[in-house]
KOLMIKOL-18418 format. One record per residue (C-alpha): residue in one letter; chain; y, x, z. Coordinates in steps of 0.25 Angstrom, whole numbers, plus 5000, padded with zeros to 4 digits. Last residue first. Example, Ala and Ser with C-alpha at 12.3 -4.5 7.8 and 13.67 -1.06 7.14 Angstrom:
% KOLMIKOL-18418
(site s, A, (4996, 5055, 5029))
(site a, A, (4982, 5049, 5031))
This chain:
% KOLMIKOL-18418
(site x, A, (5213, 5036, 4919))
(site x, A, (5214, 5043, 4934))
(site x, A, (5229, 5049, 4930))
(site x, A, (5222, 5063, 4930))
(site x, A, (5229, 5069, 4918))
(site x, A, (5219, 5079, 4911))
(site x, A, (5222, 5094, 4906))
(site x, A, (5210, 5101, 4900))
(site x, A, (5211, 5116, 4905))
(site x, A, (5196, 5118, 4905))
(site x, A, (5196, 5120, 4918))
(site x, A, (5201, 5104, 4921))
(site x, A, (5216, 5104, 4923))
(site x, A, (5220, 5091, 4932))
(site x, A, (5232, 5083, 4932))
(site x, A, (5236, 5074, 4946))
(site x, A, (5229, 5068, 4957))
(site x, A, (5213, 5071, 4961))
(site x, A, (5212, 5061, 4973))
(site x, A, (5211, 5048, 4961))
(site x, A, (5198, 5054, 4957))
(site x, A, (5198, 5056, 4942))
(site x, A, (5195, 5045, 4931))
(site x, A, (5196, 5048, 4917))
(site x, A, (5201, 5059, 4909))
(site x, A, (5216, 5058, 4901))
(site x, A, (5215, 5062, 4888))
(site x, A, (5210, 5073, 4882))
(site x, A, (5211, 5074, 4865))
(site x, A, (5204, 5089, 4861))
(site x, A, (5191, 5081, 4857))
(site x, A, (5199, 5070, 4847))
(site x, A, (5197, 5058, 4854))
(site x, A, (5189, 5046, 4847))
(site x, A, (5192, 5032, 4852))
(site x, A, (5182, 5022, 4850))
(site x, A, (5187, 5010, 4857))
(site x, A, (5187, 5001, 4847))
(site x, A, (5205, 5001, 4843))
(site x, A, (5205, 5017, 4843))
(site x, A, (5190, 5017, 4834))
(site x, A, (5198, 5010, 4823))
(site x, A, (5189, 5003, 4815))
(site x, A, (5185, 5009, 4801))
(site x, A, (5186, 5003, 4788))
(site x, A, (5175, 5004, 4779))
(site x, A, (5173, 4990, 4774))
(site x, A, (5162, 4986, 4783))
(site x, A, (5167, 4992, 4795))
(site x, A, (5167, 5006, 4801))
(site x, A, (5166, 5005, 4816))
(site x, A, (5150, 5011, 4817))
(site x, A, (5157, 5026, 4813))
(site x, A, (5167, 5024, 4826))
(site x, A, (5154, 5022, 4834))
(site x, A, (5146, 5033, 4828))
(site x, A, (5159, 5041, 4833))
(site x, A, (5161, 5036, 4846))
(site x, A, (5151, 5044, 4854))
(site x, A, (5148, 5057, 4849))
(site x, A, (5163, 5059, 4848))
(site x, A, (5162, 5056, 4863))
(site x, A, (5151, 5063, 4865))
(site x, A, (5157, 5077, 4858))
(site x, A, (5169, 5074, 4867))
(site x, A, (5162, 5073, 4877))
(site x, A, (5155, 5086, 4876))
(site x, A, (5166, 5094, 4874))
(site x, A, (5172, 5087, 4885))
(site x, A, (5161, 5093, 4893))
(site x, A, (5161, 5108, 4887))
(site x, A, (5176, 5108, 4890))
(site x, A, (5175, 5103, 4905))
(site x, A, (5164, 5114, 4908))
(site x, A, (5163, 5115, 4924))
(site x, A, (5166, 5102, 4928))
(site x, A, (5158, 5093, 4917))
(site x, A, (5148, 5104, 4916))
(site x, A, (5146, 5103, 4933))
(site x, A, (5147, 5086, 4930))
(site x, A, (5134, 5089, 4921))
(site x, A, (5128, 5101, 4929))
(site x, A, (5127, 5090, 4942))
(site x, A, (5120, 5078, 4933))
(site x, A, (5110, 5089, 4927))
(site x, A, (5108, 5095, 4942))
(site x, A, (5107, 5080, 4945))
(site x, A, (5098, 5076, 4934))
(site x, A, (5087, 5087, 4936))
(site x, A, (5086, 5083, 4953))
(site x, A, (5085, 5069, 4950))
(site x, A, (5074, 5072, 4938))
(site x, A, (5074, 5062, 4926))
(site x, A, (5062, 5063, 4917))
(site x, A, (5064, 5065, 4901))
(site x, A, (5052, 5069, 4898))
(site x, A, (5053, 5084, 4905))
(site x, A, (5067, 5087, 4900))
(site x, A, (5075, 5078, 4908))
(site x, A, (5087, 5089, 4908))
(site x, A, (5091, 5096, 4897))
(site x, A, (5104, 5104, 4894))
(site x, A, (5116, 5106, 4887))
(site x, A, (5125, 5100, 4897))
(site x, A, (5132, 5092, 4887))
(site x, A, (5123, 5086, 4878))
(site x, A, (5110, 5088, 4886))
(site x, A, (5114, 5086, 4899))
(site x, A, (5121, 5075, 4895))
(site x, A, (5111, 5065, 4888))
(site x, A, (5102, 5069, 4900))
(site x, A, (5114, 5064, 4909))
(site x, A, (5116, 5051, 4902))
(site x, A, (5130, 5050, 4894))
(site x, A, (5134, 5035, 4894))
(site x, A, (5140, 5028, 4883))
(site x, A, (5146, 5013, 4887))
(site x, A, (5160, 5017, 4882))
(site x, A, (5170, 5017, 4891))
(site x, A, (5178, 5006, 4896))
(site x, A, (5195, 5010, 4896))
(site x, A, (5202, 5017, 4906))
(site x, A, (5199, 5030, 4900))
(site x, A, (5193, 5029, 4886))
(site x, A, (5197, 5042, 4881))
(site x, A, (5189, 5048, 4891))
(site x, A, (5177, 5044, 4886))
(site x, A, (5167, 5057, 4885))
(site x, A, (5173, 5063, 4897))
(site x, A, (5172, 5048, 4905))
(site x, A, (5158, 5046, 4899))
(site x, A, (5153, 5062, 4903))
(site x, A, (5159, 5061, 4916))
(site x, A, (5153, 5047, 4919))
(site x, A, (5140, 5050, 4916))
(site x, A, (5142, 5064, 4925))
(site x, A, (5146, 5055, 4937))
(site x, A, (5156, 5061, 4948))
(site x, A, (5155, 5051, 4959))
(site x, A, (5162, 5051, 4972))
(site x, A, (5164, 5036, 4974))
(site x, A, (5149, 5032, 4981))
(site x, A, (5142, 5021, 4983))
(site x, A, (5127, 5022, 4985))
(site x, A, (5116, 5011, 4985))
(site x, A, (5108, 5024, 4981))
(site x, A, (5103, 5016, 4967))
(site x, A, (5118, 5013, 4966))
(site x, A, (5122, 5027, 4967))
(site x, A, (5111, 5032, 4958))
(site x, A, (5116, 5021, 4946))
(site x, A, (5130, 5026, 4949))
(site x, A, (5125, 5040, 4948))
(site x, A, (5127, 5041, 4933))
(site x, A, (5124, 5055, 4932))
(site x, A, (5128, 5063, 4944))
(site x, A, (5137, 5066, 4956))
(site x, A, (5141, 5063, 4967))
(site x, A, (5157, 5068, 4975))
(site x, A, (5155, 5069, 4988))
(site x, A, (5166, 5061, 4995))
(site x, A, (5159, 5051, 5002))
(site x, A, (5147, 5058, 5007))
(site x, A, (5135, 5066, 5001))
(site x, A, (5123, 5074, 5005))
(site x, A, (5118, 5068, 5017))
(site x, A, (5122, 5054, 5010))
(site x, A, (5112, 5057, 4998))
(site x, A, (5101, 5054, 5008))
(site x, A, (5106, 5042, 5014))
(site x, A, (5105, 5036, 4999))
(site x, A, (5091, 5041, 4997))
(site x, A, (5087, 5033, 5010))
(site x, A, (5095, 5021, 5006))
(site x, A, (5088, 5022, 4994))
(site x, A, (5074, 5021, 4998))
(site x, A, (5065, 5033, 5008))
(site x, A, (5069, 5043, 5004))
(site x, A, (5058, 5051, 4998))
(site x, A, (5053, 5067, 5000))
(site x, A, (5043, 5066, 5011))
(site x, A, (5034, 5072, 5005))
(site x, A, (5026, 5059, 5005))
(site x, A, (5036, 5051, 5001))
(site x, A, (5041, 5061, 4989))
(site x, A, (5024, 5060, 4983))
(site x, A, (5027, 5045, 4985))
(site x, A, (5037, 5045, 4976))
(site x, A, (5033, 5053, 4965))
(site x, A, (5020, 5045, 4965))
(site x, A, (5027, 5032, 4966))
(site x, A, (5034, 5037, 4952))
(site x, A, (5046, 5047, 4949))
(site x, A, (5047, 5053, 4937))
(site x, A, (5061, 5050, 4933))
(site x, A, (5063, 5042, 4921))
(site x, A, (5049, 5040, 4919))
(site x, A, (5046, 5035, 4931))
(site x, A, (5055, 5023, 4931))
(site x, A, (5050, 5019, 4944))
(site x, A, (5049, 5003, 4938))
(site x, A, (5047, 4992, 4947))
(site x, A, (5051, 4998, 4962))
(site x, A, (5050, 4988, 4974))
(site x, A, (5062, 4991, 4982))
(site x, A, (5066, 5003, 4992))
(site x, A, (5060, 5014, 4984))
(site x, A, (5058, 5027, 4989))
(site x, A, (5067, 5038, 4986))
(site x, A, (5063, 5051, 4980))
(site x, A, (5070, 5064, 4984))
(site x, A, (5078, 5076, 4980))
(site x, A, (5093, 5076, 4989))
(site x, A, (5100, 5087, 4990))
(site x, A, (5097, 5098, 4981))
(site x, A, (5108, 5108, 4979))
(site x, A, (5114, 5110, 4966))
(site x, A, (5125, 5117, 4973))
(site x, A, (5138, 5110, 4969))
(site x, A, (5132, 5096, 4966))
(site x, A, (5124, 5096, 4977))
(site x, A, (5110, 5086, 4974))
(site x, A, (5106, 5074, 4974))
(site x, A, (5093, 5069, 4971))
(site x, A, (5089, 5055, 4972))
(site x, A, (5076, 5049, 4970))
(site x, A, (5069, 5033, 4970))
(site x, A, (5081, 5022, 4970))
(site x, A, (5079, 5009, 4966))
(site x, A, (5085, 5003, 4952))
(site x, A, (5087, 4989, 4950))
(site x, A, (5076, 4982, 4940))
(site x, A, (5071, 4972, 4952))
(site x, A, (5058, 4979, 4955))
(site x, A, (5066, 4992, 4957))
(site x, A, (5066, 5001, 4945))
(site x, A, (5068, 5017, 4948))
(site x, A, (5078, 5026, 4951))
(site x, A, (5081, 5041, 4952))
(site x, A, (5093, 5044, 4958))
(site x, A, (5103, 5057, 4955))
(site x, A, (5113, 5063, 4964))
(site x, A, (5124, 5076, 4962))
(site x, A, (5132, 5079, 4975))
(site x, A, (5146, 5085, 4977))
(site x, A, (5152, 5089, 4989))
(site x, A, (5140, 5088, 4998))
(site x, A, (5140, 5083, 5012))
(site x, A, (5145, 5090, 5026))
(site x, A, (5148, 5079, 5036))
(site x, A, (5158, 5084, 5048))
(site x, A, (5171, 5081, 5040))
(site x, A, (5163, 5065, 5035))
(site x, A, (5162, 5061, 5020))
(site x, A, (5160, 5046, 5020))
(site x, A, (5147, 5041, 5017))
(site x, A, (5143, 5037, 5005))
(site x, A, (5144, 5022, 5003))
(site x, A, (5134, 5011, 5004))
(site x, A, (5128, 5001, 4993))
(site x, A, (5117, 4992, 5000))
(site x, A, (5126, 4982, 4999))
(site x, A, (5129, 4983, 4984))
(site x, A, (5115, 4978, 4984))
(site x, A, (5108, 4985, 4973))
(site x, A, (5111, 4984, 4958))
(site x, A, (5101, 4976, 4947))
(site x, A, (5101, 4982, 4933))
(site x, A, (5111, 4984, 4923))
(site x, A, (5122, 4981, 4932))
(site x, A, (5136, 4977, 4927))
(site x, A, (5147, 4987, 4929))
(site x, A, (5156, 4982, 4942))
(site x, A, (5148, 4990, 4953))
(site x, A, (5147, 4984, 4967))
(site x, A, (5158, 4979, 4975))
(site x, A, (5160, 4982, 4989))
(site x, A, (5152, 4994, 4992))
(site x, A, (5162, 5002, 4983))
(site x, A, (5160, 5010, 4971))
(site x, A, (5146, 5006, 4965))
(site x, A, (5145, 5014, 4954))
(site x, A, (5146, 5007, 4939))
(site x, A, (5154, 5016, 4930))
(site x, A, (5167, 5008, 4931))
(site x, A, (5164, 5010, 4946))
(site x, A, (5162, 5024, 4945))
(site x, A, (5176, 5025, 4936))
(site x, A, (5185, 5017, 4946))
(site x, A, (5179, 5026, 4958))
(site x, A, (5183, 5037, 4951))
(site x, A, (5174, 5048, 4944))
(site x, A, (5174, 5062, 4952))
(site x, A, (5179, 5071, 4942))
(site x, A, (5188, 5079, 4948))
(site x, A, (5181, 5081, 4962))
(site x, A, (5171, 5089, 4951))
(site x, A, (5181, 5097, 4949))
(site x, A, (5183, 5104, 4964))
(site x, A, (5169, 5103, 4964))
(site x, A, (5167, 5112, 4953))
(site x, A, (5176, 5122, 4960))
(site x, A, (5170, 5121, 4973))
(site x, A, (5155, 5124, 4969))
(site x, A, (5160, 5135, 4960))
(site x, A, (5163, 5143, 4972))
(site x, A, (5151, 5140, 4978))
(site x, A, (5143, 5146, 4966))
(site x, A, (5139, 5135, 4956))
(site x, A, (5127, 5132, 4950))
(site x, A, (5125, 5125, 4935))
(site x, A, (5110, 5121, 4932))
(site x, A, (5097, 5128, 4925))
(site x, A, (5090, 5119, 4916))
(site x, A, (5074, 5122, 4913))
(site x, A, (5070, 5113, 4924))
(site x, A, (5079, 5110, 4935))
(site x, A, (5089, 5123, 4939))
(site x, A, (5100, 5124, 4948))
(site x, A, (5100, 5140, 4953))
(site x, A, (5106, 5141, 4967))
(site x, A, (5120, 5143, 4973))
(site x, A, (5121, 5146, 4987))
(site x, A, (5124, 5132, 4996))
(site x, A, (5136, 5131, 5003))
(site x, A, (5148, 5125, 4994))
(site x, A, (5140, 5111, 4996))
(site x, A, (5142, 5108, 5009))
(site x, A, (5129, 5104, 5015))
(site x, A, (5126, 5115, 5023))
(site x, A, (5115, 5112, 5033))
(site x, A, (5105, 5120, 5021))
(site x, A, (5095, 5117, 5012))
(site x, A, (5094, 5130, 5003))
(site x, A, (5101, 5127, 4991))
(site x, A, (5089, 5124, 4979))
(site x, A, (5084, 5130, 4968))
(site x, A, (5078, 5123, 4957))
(site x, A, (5066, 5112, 4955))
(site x, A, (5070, 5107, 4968))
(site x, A, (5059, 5107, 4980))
(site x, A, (5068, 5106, 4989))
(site x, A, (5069, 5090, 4990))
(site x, A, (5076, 5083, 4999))
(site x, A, (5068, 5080, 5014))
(site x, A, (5065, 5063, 5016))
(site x, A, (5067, 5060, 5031))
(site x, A, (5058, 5067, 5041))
(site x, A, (5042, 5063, 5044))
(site x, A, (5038, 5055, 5057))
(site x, A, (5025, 5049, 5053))
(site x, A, (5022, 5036, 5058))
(site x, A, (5011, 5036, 5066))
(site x, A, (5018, 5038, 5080))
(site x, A, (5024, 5023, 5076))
(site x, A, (5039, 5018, 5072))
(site x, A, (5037, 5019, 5061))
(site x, A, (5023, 5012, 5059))
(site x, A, (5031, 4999, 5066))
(site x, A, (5041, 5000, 5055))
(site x, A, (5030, 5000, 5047))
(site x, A, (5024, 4989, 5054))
(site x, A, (5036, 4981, 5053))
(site x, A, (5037, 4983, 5037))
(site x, A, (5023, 4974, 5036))
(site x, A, (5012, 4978, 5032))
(site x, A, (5013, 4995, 5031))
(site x, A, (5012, 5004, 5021))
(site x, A, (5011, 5020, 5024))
(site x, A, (5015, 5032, 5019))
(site x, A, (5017, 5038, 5031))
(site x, A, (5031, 5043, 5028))
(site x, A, (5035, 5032, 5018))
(site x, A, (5032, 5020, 5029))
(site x, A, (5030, 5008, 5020))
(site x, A, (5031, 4992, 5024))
(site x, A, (5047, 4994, 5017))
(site x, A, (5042, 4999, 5005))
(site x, A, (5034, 4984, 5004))
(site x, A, (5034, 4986, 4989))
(site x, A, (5041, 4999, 4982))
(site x, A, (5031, 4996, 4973))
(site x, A, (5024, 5012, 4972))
(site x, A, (5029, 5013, 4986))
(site x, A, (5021, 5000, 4991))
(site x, A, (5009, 5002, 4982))
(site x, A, (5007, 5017, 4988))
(site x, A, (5010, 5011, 5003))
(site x, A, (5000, 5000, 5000))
């Protein structure tokens, strides 16, 4: 009963993951927990056995403390900074964090009041089980800047439910969080060929104590690492955020970087519906290739590529808007092609929407936070306006 009960997600709450036991009624396991049989085992442990090296865990959780280690996942070797480094990248990453205005638009939940305004594709949770991160506190050390990705699968009622998050320091590359979650509904589909993971994989983590137990648990997990002003990152973390029942204002998403560099013509008005995956980027604008055995996703794999993404984006300004400018003309010109009438004459892509900048023409970028006031010179000598449009 205790295989079927993880297999269906049935009846969880009759199970004692440390034991591996199923129990009648939930009563008795509670009774079961509170007995000498039980077995008193600690809280899940993250994951050291990283396929690269990894910061010696330590007290210290600033993030200018760890020596800098070789970041590595396959074949592909990945961008480490020396302390110094460390500082300087942050200093522009705080320029890039996306305003609450543009999360919304994008579909994160940005309040616990009122839930997203872009219509679901797929059932949502209970915007009561949302909560905040924490607030940052003087006597709490947490990471500056964290990269996260979730793995979900199918719940019986075609929502997604949380089964891994990893996270891990977006300055170091050091891993902080590496575990599989149990389900906390009745799972339909586990979508193991996107990720990998299966009952076996899952009770394999149980058993090595390696699982947290459901989304809240996963959720407290991520808060050891994280407050209010950390800044997370990733590729299109709003679905992970959702999946954590997590609200959280301090975002810089790598989707969203490459559709606001891409479309930045069209500020203040609805962008096109053109999305640029993370593999998809990787591979046109990183020059390298993740997924490479069948496709699989990894947590670990796509946050060190979600990290060296929005690192590119910071570190080589001309390089990426090279490559959105090479996307955008990619983009609009079939569609430009598709307007020529019947009789030859060719709509004006101005009046539709399809506007075509010469590359050398940059105009006002979107959405900066509202703290950082006044003109700003990226490295590359680009002069922008930061009026917030």
């Amino acid at each position: 009963m205790f295989e079927h009960a993880l297999s269906t997600s049935h009846d969880m709450s009759h199970c004692c993951l440390e034991c591996s036991r199923w129990f009648k009624t939930e009563g008795d396991r509670k009774a079961h927990m509170n007995s000498s049989v039980h077995v008193n085992v600690k809280a899940a442990k993250p994951q050291s056995n990283s396929p690269y090296a990894s910061v010696s865990q330590s007290s210290q959780l600033l993030t200018n403390a760890p020596n800098v280690v070789p970041l590595q996942f396959g074949r592909v070797t990945y961008t480490c900074l020396s302390q110094n480094e460390q500082n300087a990248v942050f200093k522009k990453l705080l320029t890039r964090v996306h305003s609450v205005e543009s999360l919304a638009e994008e579909g994160y939940t940005v309040n616990l009041e009122k839930g997203p305004t872009t219509k679901p594709k797929k059932p949502r949770p209970s915007l009561a089980d949302f909560r905040q991160t924490p607030m940052w506190q003087p006597a709490v050390k947490k990471r500056r800047a964290v990269v996260i990705d979730c793995e979900m699968a199918e719940a019986a009622d075609g929502s997604d439910e949380l089964i891994s998050l990893c996270a891990i320091d977006f300055l170091t590359g050091e891993t902080l969080v590496n575990n599989l979650v149990v389900p906390s509904r009745p799972i339909k589909d586990w979508r193991a060929d996107i990720h990998g993971i299966d009952v076996s994989k899952l009770y394999e983590a149980i058993m090595n104590q390696r699982a947290l137990s459901g989304w809240i648990a996963a959720r407290q997990e991520l808060w050891k690492h994280i407050d209010d002003i950390t800044i997370v990152i990733g590729q299109s973390i709003c679905y992970d955020f959702e999946a954590l029942r997590l609200v959280h204002t301090r975002v810089v998403d790598s989707a969203m970087l490459a559709t606001e560099a891409v479309f930045y013509n069209r500020a203040g008005k609805k962008k096109p519906g053109r999305r640029w995956g993370l593999q998809e980027l990787c591979k046109t604008f990183l020059h390298i290739e993740i997924r490479a055995e069948g496709g699989i996703h990894d947590d670990l794999e796509d946050v060190l590529a979600a990290r060296e993404v929005v690192l590119q984006v910071l570190l080589k300004p001309v390089m990426f808007q090279a490559w959105a400018d090479k996307a955008r003309k990619d983009f609009w010109e079939p569609k430009v092609g598709k307007m020529v009438n019947n009789k030859g004459n060719t709509t004006n892509p101005h009046s539709s929407g399809c506007v075509i900048p010469p590359s050398n023409s940059y105009q006002k970028y979107p959405q900066r936070p509202s703290a950082y006031q006044g003109a700003w010179v990226w490295d590359s000598g680009y002069h922008f306006d930061d009026d917030g449009q």
